[in-house]
Backbone as a ProteinNet text record, in pm:
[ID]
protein_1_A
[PRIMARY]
XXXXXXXXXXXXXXXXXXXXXXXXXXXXXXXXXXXXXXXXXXXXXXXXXXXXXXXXXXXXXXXXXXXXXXXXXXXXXXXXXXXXXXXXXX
[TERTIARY]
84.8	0	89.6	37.6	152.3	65.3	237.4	221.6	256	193.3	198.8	344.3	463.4	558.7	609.5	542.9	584.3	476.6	396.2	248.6	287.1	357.1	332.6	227	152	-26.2	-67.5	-44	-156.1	-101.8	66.8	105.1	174.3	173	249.1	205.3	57.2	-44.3	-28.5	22.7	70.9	-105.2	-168.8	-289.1	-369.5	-483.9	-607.6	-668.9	-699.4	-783	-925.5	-1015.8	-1129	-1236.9	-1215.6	-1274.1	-1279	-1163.5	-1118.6	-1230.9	-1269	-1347	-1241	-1213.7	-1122.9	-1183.2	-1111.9	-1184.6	-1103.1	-1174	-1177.3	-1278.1	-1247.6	-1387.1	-1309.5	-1405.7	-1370	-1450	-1395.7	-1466.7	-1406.9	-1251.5	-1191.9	-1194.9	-1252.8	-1252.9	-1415	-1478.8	-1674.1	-1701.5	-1613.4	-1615.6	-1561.6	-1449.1	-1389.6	-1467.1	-1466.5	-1512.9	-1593.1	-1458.1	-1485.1	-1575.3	-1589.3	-1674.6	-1835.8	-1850.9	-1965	-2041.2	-1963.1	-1999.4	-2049.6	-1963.5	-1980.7	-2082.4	-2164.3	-2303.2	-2378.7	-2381.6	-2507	-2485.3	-2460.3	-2473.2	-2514.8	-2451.2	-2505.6	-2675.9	-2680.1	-2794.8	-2906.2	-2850.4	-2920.2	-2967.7	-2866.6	-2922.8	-2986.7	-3014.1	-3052.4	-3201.2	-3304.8	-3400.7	-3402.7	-3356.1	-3300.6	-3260.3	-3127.4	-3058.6	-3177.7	-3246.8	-3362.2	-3460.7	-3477.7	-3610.2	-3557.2	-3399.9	-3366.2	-3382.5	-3430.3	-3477.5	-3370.2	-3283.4	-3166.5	-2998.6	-2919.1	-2803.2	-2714.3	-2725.5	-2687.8	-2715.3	-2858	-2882.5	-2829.7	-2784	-2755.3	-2570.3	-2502.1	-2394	-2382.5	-2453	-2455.4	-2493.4	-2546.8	-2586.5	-2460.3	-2414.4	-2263.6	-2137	-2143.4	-2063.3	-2085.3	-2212.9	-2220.8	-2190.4	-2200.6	-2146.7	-2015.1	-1933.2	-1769	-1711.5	-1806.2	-1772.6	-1774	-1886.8	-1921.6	-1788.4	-1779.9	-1654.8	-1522.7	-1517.4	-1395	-1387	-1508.4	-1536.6	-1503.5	-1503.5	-1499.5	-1385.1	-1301.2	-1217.4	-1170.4	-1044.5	-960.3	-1053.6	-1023.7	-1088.8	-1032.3	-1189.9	-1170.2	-1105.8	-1068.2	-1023.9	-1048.4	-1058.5	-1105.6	-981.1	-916.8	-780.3	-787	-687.9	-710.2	-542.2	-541.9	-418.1	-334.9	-170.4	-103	-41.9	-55.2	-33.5	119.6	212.2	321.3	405.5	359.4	428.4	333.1	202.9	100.7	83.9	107.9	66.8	-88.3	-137.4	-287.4	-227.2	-288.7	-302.5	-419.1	-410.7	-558.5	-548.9
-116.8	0	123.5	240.3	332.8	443.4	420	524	687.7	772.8	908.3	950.2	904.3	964.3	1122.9	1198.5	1305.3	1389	1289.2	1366.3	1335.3	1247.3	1183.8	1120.6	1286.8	1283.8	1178.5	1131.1	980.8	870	839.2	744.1	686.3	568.3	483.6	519.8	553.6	530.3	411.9	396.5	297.4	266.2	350.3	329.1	392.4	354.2	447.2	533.2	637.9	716.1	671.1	687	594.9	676.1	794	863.3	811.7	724.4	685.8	577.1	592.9	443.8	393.2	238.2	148.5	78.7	83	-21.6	-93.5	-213.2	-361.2	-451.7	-574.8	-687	-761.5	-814.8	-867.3	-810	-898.7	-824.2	-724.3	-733.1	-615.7	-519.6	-497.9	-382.4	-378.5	-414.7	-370.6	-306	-351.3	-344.5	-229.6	-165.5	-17.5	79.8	185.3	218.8	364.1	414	480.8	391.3	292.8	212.4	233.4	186	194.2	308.4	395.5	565.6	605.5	579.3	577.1	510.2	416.4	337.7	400.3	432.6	517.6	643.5	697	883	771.7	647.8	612	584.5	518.1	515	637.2	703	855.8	916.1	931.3	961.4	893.4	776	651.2	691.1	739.4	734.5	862.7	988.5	1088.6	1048.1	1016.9	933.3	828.5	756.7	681.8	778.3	867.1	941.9	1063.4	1055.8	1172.9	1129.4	1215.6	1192.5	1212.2	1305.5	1312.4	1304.4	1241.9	1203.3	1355.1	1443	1542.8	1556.1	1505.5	1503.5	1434.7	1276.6	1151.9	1223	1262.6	1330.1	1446.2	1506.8	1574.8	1515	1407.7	1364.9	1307.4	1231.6	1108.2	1169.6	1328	1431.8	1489.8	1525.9	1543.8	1445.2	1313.6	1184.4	1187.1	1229.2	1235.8	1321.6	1484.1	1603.9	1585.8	1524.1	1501.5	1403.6	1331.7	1264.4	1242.2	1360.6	1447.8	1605.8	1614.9	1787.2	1699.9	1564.5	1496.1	1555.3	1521.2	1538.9	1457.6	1400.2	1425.1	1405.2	1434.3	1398.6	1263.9	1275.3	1092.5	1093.4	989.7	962.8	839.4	836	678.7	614.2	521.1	464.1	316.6	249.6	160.5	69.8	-49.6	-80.1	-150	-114.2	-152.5	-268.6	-405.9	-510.5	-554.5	-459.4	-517.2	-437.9	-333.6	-275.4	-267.2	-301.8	-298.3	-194.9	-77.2	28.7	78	165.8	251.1	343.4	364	497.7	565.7	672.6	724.2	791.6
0	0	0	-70.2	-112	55.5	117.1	232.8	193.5	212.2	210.1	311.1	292.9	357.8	388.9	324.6	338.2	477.1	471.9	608	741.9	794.9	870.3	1025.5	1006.6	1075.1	1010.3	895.1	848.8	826	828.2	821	930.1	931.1	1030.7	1168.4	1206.4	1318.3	1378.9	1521.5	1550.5	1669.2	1715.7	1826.6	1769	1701.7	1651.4	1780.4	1729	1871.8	1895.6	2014.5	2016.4	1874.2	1803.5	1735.2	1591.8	1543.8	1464.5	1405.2	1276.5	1212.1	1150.3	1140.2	1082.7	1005.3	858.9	761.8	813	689.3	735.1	810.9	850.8	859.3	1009.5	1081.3	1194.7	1308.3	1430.7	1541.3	1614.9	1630.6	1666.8	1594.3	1477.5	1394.9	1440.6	1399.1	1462.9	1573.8	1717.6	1842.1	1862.6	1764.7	1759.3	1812.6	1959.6	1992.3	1854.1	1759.6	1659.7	1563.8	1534.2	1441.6	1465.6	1657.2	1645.9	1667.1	1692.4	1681.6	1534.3	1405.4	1253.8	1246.8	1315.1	1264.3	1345.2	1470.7	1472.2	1431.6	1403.5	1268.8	1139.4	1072.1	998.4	975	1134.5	1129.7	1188.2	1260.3	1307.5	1139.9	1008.6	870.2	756.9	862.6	773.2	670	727.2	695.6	571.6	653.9	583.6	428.6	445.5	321.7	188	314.7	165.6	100.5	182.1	126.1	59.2	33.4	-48.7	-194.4	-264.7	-421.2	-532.9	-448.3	-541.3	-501	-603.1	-555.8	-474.5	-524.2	-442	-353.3	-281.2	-151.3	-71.5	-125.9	-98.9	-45.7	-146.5	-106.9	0.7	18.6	125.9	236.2	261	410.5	415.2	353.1	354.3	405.2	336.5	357.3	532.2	547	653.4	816.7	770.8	835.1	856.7	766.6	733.7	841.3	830.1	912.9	1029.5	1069	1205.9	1294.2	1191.2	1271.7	1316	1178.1	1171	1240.5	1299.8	1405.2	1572.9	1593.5	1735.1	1755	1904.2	1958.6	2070.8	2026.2	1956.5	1795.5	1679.2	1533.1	1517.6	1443	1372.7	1251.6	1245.9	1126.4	1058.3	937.7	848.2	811.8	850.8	863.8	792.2	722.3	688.2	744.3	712.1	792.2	701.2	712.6	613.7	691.9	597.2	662.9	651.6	598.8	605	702.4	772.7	863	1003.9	965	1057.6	1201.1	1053.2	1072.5	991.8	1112.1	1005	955.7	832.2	751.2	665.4	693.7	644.5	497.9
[MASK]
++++++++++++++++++++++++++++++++++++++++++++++++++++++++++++++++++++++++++++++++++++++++++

């Protein structure tokens, strides 16, 4: 996975913060205190989101999901994990 070396705020994250959503599949990734925070705002815009008629709307709630979790504190971040140094990076 191509690490952003020049940032180092997003690479080679050695402890996600509890704010943090982590891709990926499993139960230590579900159980992520940041994961299950990202499903309920998912689901807090759930209904919102179906009954929007248009994709611009659809983008703005998704957008607004993103903000919200990225306005927390410490900020979240959407991190994914590089398995050969098993480090996150966002």
């Amino acid at each position: 996975m191509g690490l952003n070396k020049a940032n180092p705020e997003t690479t080679g994250i050695l402890q996600p913060n509890d704010n943090d959503v982590l891709c990926g599949r499993g139960g230590s990734i579900n159980a992520h205190a940041g994961n299950e925070q990202f499903r309920g705002l998912v689901e807090k815009y759930r209904r919102i989101y179906l009954n929007a008629r248009f994709k611009q709307e659809k983008r703005l709630i998704a957008s607004s999901i993103v903000d919200e979790i990225k306005a927390l504190d410490p900020p979240g971040r959407f991190l994914a994990k590089d398995s050969a140094t098993e480090t996150w990076y966002s």
